[in-house]
C-alpha positions in Angstrom: 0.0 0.0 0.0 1.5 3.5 -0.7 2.3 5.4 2.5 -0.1 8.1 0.6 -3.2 6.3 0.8 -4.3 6.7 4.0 -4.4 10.3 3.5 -6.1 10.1 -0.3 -8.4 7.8 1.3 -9.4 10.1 4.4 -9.1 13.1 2.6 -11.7 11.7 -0.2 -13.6 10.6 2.9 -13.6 6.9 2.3 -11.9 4.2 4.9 -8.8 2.9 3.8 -8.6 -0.7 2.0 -6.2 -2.7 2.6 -4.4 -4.1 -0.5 -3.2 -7.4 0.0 -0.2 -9.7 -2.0 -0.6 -12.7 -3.8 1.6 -15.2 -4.3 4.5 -14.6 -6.9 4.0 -14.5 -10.7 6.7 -15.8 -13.0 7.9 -13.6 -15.5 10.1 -14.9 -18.3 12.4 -12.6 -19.6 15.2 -13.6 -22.3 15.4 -17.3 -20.7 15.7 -16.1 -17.0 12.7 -16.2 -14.3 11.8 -13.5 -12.7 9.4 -13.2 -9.4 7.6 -10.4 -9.2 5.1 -9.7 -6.4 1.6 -8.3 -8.0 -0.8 -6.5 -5.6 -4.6 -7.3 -6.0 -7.6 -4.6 -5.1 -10.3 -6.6 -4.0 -12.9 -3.6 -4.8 -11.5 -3.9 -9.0 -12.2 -7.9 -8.6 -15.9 -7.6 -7.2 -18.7 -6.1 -9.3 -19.2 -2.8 -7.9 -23.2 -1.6 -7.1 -22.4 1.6 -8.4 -21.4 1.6 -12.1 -18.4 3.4 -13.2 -19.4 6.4 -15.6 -17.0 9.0 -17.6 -17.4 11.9 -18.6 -17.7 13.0 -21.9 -14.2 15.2 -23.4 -12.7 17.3 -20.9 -15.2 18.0 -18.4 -12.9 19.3 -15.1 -9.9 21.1 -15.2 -8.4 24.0 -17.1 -9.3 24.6 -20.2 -7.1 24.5 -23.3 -4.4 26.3 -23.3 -3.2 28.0 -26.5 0.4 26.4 -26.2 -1.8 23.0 -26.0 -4.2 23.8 -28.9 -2.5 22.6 -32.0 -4.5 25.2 -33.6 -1.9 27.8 -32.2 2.1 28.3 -32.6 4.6 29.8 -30.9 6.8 32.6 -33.1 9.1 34.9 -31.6 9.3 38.5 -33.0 11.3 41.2 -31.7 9.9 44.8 -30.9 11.4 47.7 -29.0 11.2 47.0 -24.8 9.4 50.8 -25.0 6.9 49.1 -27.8 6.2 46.0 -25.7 5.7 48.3 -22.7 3.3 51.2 -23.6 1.0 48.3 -25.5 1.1 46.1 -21.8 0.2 49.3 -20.0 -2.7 50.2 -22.9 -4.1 46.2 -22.7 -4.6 46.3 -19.0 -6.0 50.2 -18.9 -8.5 48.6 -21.9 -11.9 47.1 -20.5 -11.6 44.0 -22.5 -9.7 40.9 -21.2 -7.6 40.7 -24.3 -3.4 39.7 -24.1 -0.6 40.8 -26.7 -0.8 37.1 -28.6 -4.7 38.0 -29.3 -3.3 41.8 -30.3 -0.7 40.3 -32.4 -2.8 37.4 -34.0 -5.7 40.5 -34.9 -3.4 42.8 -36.1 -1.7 40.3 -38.6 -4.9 39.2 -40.0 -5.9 42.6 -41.2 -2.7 43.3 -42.8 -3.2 40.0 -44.5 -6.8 40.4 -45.7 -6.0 44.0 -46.9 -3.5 43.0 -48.8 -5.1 41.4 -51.4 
């Protein structure tokens, strides 16, 4: 049993099972035997009255972030330390929750689509 579980088990306000050993399994590995101990959970052998359910996707957690979303890359550009300044200081004085990559990423795509 990991020295952890007591606390997981407390702290998710269940009582602590107690894992216990089975006898040793062979393992053959390139024509020598190895004996392994392999712990059993009683509760995974049972049929459990509750059924097991998962959730659809990504239901808990943070969400997405961009360096995650393979709809985004990374680029490195270099601007003046005085640019990159004055534009933080404008984005937070600015009601809307937008950062420099979403700045960036809008002001590229208008040059693009008045270029052509």
């Amino acid at each position: 049993m990991s020295k952890f579980a007591g606390f997981l088990n407390a702290r998710r306000g269940s009582d602590v099972v107690e894992v216990e050993e089975v006898p040793s399994v062979e393992v053959e590995a390139t024509g020598a035997v190895l004996t392994k101990p392999v712990p059993v959970q009683p509760e995974l052998l049972t049929p459990s009255s509750t059924p097991v359910t998962t959730a659809p996707g990504r239901g808990r957690g943070r969400p997405r972030a961009k360096r995650s979303d393979p709809d985004f890359e990374q680029v490195t550009a270099y601007i003046r330390r005085n640019t990159h300044r004055q534009i933080k200081i404008a984005l937070l004085q600015e009601s809307e929750e937008s950062d420099f990559s979403e700045l960036v990423e809008k002001l590229l795509s208008e040059w693009l689509r008045t270029r052509t």
